[in-house]
KEBARO-64625 format. One record per residue (C-alpha): residue number from 0; chain; residue in one letter; y, x, z. Coordinates in steps of 0.02 Angstrom, whole numbers. Layout:
<sites>
   i ch aa      y      x      z
 NUM  A  A      Y      X      Z
...
</sites>
This chain:
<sites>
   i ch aa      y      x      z
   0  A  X  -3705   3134  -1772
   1  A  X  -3686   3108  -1955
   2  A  X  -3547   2960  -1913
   3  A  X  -3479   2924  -2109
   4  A  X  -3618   3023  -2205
   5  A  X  -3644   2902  -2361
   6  A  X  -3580   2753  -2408
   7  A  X  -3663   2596  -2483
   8  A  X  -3562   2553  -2650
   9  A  X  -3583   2372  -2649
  10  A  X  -3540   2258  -2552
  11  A  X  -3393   2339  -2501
  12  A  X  -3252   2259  -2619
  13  A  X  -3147   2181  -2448
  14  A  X  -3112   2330  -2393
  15  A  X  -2921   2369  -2380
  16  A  X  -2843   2538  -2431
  17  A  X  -2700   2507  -2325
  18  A  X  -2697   2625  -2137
  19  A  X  -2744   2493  -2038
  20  A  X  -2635   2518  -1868
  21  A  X  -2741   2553  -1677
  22  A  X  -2751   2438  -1545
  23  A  X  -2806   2467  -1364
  24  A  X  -2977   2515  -1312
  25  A  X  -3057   2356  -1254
  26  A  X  -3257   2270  -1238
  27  A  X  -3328   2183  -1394
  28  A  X  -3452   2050  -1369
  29  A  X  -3610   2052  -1478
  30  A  X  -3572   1900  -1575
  31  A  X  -3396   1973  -1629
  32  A  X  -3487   2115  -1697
  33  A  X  -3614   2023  -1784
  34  A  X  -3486   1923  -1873
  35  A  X  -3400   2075  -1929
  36  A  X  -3539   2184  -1985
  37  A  X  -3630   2040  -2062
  38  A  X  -3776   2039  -1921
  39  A  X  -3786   2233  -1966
  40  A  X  -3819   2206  -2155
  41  A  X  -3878   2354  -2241
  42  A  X  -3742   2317  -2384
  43  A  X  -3609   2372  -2230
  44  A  X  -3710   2513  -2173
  45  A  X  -3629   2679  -2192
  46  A  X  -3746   2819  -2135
  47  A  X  -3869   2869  -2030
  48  A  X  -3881   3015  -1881
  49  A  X  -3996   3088  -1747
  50  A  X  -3911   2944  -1623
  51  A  X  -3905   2788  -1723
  52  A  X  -3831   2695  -1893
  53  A  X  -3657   2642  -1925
  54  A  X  -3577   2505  -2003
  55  A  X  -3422   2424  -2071
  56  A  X  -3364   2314  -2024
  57  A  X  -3206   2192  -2009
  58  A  X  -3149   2068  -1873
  59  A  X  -3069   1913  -1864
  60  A  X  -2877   1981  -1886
  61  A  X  -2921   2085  -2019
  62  A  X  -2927   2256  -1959
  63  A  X  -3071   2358  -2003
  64  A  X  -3193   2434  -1888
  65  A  X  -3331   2564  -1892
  66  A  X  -3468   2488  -1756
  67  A  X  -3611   2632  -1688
  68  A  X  -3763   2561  -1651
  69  A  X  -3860   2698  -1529
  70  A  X  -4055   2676  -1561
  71  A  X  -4053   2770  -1396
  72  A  X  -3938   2772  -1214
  73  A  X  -3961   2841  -1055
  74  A  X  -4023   2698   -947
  75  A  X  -4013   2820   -812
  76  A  X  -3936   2718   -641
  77  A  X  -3823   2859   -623
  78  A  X  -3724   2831   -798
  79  A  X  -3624   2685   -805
  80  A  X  -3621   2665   -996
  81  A  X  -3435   2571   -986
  82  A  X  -3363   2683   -856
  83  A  X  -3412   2841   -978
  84  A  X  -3353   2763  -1134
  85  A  X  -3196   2704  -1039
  86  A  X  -3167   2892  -1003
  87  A  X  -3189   2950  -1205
  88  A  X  -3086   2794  -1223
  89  A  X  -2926   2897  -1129
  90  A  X  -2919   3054  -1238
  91  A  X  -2801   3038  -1347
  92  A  X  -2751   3175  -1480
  93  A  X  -2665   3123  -1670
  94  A  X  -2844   3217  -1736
  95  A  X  -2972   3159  -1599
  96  A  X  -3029   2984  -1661
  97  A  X  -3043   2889  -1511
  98  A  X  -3177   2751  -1455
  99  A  X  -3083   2584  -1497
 100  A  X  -3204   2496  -1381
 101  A  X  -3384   2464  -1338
 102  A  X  -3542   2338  -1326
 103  A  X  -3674   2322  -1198
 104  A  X  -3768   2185  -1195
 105  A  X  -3954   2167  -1170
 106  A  X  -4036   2316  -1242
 107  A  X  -3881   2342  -1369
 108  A  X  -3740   2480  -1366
 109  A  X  -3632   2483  -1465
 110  A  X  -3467   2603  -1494
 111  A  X  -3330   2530  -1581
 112  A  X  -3207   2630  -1714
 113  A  X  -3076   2630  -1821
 114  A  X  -3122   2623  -1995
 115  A  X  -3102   2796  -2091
 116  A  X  -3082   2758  -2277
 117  A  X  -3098   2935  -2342
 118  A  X  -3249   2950  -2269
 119  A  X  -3314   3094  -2180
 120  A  X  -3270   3296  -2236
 121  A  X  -3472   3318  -2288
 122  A  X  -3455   3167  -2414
 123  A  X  -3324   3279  -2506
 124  A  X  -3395   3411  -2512
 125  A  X  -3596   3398  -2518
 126  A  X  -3602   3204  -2529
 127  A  X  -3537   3081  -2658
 128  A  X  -3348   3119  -2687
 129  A  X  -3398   3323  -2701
 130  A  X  -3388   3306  -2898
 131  A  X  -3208   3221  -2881
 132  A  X  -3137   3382  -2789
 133  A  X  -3011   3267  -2687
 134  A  X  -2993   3417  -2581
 135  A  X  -2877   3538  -2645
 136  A  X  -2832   3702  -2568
 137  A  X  -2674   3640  -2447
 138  A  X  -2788   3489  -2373
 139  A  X  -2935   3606  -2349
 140  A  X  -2815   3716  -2235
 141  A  X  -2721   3572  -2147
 142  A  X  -2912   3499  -2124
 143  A  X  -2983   3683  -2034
 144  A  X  -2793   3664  -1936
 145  A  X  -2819   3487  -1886
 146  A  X  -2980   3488  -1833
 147  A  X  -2973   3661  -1738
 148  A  X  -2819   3597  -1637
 149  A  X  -2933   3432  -1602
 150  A  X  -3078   3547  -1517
 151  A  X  -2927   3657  -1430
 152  A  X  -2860   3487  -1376
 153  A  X  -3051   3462  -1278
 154  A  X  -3092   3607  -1210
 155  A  X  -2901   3675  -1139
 156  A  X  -2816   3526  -1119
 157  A  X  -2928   3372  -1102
 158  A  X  -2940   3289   -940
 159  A  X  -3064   3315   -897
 160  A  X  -3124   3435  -1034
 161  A  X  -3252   3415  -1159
 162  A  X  -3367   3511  -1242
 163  A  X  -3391   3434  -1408
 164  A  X  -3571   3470  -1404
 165  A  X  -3609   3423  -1610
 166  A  X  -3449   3509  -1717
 167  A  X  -3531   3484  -1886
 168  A  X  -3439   3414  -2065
 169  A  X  -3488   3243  -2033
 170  A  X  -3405   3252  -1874
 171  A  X  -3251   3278  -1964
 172  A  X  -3180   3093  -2030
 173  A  X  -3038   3084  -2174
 174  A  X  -2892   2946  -2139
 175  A  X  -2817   2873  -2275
 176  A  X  -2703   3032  -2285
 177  A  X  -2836   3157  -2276
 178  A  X  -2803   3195  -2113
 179  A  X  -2935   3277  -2005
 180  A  X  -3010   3133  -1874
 181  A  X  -3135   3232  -1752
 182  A  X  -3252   3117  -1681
 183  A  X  -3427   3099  -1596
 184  A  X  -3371   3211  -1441
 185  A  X  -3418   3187  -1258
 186  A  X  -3595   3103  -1284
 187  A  X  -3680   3213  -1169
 188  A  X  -3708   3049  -1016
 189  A  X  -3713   2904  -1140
 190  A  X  -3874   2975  -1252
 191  A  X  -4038   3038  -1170
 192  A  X  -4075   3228  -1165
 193  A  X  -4079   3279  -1381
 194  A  X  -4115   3472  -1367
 195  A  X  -4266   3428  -1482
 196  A  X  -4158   3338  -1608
 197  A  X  -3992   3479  -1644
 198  A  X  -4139   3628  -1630
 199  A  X  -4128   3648  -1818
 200  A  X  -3939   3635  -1844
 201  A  X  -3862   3774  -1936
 202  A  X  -3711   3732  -1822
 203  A  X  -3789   3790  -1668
 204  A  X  -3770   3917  -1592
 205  A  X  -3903   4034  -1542
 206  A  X  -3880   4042  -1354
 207  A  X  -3865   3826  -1365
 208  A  X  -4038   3842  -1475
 209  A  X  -4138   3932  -1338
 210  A  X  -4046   3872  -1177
 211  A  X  -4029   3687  -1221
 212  A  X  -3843   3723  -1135
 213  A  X  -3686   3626  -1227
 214  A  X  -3536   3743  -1200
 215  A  X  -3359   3795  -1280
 216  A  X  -3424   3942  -1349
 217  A  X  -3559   3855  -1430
 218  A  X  -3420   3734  -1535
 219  A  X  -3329   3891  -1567
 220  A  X  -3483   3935  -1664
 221  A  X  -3521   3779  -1761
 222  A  X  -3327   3792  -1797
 223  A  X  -3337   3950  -1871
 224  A  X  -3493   3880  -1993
 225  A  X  -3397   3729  -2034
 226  A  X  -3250   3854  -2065
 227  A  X  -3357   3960  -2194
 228  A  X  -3392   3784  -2270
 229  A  X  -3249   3710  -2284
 230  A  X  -3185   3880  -2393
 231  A  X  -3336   3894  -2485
 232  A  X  -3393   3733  -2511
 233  A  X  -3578   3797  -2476
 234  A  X  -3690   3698  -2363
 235  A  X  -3705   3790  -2189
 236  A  X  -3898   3825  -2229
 237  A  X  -3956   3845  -2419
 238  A  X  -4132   3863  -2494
 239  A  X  -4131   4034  -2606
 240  A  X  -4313   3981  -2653
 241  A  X  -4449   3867  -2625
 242  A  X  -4497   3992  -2458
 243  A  X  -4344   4043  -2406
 244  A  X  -4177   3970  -2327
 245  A  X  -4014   4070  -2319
 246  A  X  -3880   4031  -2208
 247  A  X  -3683   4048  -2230
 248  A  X  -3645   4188  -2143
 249  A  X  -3791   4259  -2218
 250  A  X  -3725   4249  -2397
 251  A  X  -3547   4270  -2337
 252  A  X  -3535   4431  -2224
 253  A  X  -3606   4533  -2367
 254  A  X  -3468   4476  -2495
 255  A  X  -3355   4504  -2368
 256  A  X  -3411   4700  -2327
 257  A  X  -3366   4724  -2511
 258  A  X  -3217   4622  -2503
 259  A  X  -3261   4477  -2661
 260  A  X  -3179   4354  -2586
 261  A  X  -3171   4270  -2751
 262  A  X  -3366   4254  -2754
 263  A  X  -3337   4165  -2581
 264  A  X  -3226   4017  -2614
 265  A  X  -3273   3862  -2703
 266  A  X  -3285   3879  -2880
 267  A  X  -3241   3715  -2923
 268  A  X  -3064   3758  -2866
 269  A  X  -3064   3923  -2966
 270  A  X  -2896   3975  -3037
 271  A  X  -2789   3877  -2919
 272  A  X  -2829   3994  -2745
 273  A  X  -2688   4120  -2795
 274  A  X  -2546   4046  -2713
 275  A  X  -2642   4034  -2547
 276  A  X  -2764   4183  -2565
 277  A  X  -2726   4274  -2408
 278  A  X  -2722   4097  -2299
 279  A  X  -2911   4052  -2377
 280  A  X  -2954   4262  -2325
 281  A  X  -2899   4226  -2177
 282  A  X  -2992   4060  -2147
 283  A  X  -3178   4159  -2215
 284  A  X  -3117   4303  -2099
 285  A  X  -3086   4177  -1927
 286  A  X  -3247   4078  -1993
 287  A  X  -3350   4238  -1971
 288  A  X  -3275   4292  -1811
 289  A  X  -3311   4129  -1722
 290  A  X  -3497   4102  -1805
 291  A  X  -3530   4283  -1717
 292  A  X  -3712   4283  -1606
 293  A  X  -3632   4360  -1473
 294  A  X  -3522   4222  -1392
 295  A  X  -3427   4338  -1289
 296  A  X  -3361   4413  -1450
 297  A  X  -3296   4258  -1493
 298  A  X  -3118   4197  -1492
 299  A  X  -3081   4028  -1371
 300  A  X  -3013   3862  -1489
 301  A  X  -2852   3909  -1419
 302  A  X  -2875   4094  -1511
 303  A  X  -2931   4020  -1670
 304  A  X  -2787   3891  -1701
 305  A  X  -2674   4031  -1666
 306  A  X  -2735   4140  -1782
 307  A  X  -2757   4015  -1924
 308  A  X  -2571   3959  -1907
 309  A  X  -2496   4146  -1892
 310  A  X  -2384   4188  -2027
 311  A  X  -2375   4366  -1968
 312  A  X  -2434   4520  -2099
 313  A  X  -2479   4621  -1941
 314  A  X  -2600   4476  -1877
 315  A  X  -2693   4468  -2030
 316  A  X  -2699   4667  -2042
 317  A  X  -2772   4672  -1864
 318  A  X  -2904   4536  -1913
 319  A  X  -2941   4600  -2054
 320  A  X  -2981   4801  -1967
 321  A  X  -3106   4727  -1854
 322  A  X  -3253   4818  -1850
 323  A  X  -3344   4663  -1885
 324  A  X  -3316   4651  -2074
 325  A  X  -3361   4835  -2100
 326  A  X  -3524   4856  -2163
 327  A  X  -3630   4941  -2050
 328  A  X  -3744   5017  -2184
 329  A  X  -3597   5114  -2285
 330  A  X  -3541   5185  -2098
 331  A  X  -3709   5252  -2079
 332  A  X  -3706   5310  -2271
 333  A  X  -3508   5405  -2210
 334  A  X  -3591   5459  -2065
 335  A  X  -3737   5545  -2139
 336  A  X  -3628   5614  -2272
 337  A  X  -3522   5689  -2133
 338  A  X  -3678   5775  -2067
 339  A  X  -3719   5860  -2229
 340  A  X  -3554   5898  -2252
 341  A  X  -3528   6000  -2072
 342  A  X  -3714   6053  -2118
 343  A  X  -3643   6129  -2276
 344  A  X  -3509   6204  -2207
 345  A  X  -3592   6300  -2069
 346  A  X  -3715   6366  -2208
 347  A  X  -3551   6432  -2302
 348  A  X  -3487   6505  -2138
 349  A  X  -3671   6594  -2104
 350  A  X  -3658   6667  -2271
 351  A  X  -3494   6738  -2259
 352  A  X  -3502   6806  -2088
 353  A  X  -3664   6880  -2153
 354  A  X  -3572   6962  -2317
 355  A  X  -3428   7002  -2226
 356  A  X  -3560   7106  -2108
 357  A  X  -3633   7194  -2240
 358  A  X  -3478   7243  -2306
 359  A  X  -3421   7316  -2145
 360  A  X  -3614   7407  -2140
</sites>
């Protein structure tokens, strides 16, 4: 869900800069978050997903909120929606940003937040703060760190664990210190079946698309897009023409086979990458491996974070030999070559067994 997506610019001039501190999950009644959003004014509103809008908001003590408004739950008698949200509530991780409390009264639900000032990841780089390039190099890679130890945190260590289920740059909230805040994970029993609605995300992955299944190696794939993102500052699907779409690892894997990296990362950062070239390689390199269509090819969370943090030469030698970023075309090219060659040379050897013959004749 695109959670912090846009932001209205008026309306807005109460809102503090300063980290506003958490407080324990709890139930909100309606009225409480009528007052603070303003009855749900559009002034407050700051995006729109697939599940619902979002608003700002700000409560009697002052601290700021972020209130989700689902346009549709899971009525189902088996789901109790508090119960489930109380669960989400209980994971806790410094990069997972945790439900601060809910609402469910009448036909409302409601998911309460902390407030996010920085907005989401996709608001920096496709949305409005992309021309202010508040995202150097070093936050980029503490962001892909962050946010890659979040998912590890869901799927290995999570009790119980969680598939994320919708790993996409709006997913990916900015604190006040551009820290990566993960959210929007564990929805699967609150929201009604939305195979329909994620069937044309770039982010999923192709076994997800046809089976309809949620699993860890499908947000291993969406990370691995949001990766090649991130570096790039591409949008995961791009129209080449008014016919055709193109997505990342489309345009990427090809740069990659002739190693111009430099075509690869965002050119509004050009000049400043050469400090941290081999780390922002490395991140294209781990995006690819991850955004593979075979998901048994692909590394766990665990895998990834470990690779992305390795300091080790060797490592990135070994990542970089795998047969994935060698293009298949120029080994069929070597391979052919080969043949001729050996063809050549058993020509050679006919001819001079054949003159060596007649000399002996």
């Amino acid at each position: 869900m695109q959670l912090f997506s846009r932001c209205c610019a008026k309306g807005f001039d109460g809102r503090k800069k300063g980290k506003t501190e958490p407080t324990s999950w709890r139930e909100f009644s309606l009225k409480e978050l009528h007052a603070a959003t303003n009855s749900f004014n559009y002034d407050n509103k700051l995006g729109e997903g697939r599940l619902g809008s979002v608003y700002w908001g700000q409560l009697w003590d002052g601290s700021q909120i972020a209130v989700k408004r689902l346009k549709a739950w899971s009525n189902s008698e088996e789901v109790d929606f508090a119960a489930e949200v109380e669960i989400l509530a209980r994971i806790r991780h410094k990069n997972l940003l945790s439900v601060r409390g809910y609402c469910a009264e009448g036909q409302e639900r409601l998911l309460v937040y902390e407030y996010m000032q920085n907005l989401s990841l996709v608001s920096h780089l496709h949305g409005q703060h992309s021309a202010e390039c508040l995202l150097d190099w070093t936050k980029r890679m503490k962001i892909a760190i962050s946010s890659a130890q979040a998912i590890a945190y869901l799927h290995h260590h999570a009790t119980p664990h969680i598939v994320h289920g919708d790993v996409r740059a709006s997913n990916v909230l900015l604190d006040s210190e551009f820290e990566a805040q993960v959210t929007d994970f564990g929805y699967d029993k609150l929201i009604p079946d939305d195979t329909e609605g994620k069937s044309n995300s770039a982010y999923l992955s192709p076994e997800c698309a046809t089976s309809g299944q949620e699993s860890e190696g499908g947000d291993v794939y969406s990370f691995g897009i949001l990766l090649l993102e991130l570096v790039s500052g591409k949008r995961s699907v791009e129209r080449v023409n008014a016919t055709t779409k193109r997505g990342i690892t489309e345009w990427v894997l090809p740069l990659v086979y002739e190693r111009k990296f430099g075509e690869i990362f965002d050119q509004r950062l050009s000049g400043e990458e050469e400090e941290v070239g081999e780390k922002l390689k490395k991140m294209v390199l781990v995006g690819l491996m991850c955004a593979q269509r075979e998901p048994e090819k692909r590394p766990t969370m665990s895998e990834v974070v470990e690779m992305l943090m390795s300091e080790s030469k060797e490592k990135f030698s070994e990542l970089e030999a795998n047969p994935l970023f060698k293009n298949p075309c120029s080994s069929d090219e070597n391979s052919r070559e080969q043949e001729v060659a050996e063809e050549n040379s058993d020509v050679i050897s006919e001819e001079k067994d054949h003159h060596h013959q007649q000399q002996q004749g």
